[in-house]
N, C-alpha and C positions, 0 to 999 in steps of 0.2 A: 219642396220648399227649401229643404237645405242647399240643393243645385243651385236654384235661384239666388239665395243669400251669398252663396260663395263667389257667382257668376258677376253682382251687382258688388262684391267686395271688389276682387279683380278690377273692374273696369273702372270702378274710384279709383285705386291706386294707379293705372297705365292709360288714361284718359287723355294726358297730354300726348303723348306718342301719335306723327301723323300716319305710320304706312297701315295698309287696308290686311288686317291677318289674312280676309276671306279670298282675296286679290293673289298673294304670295301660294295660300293652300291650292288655289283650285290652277296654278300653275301646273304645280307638283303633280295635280289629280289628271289634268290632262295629257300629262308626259307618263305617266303610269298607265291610264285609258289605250295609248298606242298599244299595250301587249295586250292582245285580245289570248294569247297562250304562248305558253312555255314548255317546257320539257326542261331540267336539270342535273346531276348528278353532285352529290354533295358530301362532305366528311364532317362528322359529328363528331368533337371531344367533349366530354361530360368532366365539369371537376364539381362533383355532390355528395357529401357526407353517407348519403342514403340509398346510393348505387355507385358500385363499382363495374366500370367495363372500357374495355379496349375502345381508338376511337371506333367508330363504325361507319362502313362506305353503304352509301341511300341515294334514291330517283326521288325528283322532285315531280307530279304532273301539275299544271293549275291552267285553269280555264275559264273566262270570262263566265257570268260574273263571280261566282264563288268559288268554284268547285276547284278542291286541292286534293291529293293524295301522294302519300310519302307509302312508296317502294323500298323496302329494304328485310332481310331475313329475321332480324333481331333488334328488339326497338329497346330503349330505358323508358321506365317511366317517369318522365317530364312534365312539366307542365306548359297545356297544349299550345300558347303563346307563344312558345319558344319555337316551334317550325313551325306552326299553321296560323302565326300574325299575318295578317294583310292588310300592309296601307291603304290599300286600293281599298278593301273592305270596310274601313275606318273611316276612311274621309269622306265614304259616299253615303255613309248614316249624318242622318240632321246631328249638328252640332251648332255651340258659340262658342266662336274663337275671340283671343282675344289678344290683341300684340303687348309684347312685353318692353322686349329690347332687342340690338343689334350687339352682337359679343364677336369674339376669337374663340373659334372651337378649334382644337389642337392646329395653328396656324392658319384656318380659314376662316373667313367671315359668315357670318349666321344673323338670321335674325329666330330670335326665342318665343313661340308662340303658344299660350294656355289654349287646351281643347275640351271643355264640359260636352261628353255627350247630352244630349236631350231625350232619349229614353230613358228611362225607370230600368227595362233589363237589361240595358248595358254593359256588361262581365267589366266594363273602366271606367270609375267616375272622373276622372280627371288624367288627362295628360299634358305632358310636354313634351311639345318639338322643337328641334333645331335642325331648322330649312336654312342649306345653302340655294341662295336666291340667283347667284350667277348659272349654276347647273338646273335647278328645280329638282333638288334630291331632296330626301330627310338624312340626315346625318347621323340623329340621334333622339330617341324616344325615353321619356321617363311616364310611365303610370302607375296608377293606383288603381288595384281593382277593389269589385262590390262586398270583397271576404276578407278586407283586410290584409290584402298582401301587395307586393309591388313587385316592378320589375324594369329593368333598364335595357336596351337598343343598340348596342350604336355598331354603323354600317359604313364598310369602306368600299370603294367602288375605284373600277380602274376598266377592264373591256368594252363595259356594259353600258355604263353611266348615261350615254343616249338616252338609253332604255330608264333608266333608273331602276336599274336591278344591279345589287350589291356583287362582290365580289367573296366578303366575308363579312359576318355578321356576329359579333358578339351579344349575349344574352344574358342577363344577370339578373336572379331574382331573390324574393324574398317571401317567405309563403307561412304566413300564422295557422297553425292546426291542421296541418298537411296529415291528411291518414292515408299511408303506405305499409306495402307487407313486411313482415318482419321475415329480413334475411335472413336471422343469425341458422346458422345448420340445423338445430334441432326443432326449428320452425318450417323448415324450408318447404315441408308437405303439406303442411296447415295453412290455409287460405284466409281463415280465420283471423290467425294470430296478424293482428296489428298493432302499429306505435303511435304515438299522437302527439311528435314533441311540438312544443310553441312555437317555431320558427325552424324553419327549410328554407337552408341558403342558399345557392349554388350558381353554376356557370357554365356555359353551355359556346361550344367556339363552332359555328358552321362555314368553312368556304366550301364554293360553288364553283362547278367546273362542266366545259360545254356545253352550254347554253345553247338553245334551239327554239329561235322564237319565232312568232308566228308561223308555222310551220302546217300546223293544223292538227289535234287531236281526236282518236274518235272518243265520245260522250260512254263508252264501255269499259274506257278504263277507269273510269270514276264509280263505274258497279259492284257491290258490296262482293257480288260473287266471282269476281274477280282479284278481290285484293287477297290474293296468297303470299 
């Protein structure tokens, strides 16, 4: 019901607006549908109050339709939007979109488009995109997820863009009631020992490097007994 009333708020206020949100989206979906897979290699800098670590070099795999898995020796822990978001994954759940406006995102033209998922367990009641419409890229994502937290997108592209796979990806979020272990030293053995503050800020900087698309994966690097 609240979906609904937000959905039917929305569309009173941007009703006069003529372009078709669902028209611009399922551009974008189609230009992203071409990677049937990938392979990656990527560097994670973490700037979070609540872990401290060098940046960290990671493999990306992903494979039509879901399946992701991040390679790497040593992970932080993150929250899982921050590497394992997928457009693709997003845009192919039922939603209503709904157009807002045409803006200037840092020199380029955008049009800004509200997305209420239509599932109840949607981990995101509400986003925002800005689609550049000349490339069919996302630019930039703002959402809101089901726990009360948020988190921000935004994606630069320069090799790849074809593709609409990023180059670098900034990450920026907001997390109410985040329980993580408590580092301090005299906790460090205690698995137990956890914090609970209100709010987990942080940021998270991924670029991407040699890209390897459509190439072909086998489906066993995606096996549990596999990921060491």
């Amino acid at each position: 019901m609240k979906k609904m009333i937000l959905f039917l708020f929305i569309v009173s206020v941007s009703f006069l607006y003529a372009k078709d949100p669902n028209i611009i989206l399922d551009k974008v979906k189609n230009k992203l549908n071409k990677v049937n897979d990938y392979s990656v290699d990527i560097t994670i800098d973490v700037n979070a109050d609540f872990v401290q670590m060098p940046p960290r070099k990671a493999q990306v795999f992903f494979k039509k339709p879901e399946k992701m898995r991040i390679k790497s020796d040593g992970f932080a822990i993150l929250p899982k939007q921050g590497i394992n978001f997928s457009p693709v994954k997003f845009l192919n759940n039922e939603y209503d979109a709904i157009y807002i406006k045409s803006e200037k995102l840092n020199s380029t033209q955008v049009d800004v488009i509200k997305i209420i998922p239509r599932s109840d367990s949607s981990e995101i009641t509400l986003a925002t995109v800005w689609v550049d419409e000349v490339n069919n890229i996302i630019r930039k994502i703002e959402a809101v997820t089901n726990r009360g937290g948020a988190f921000t997108m935004q994606f630069d592209y320069s090799s790849f863009i074809k593709w609409g796979l990023p180059d670098k990806m900034v990450f920026s979020f907001s997390i109410k009631g985040m329980r993580i272990p408590n580092m301090a030293p005299e906790n460090i053995d205690d698995k137990k020992e956890m914090i609970n503050p209100k709010n987990v800020d942080g940021e998270v900087i991924v670029k991407y490097f040699n890209y390897k698309i459509n190439k072909g994966i086998d489906d066993k690097i995606f096996n549990d007994d596999v990921k060491k």
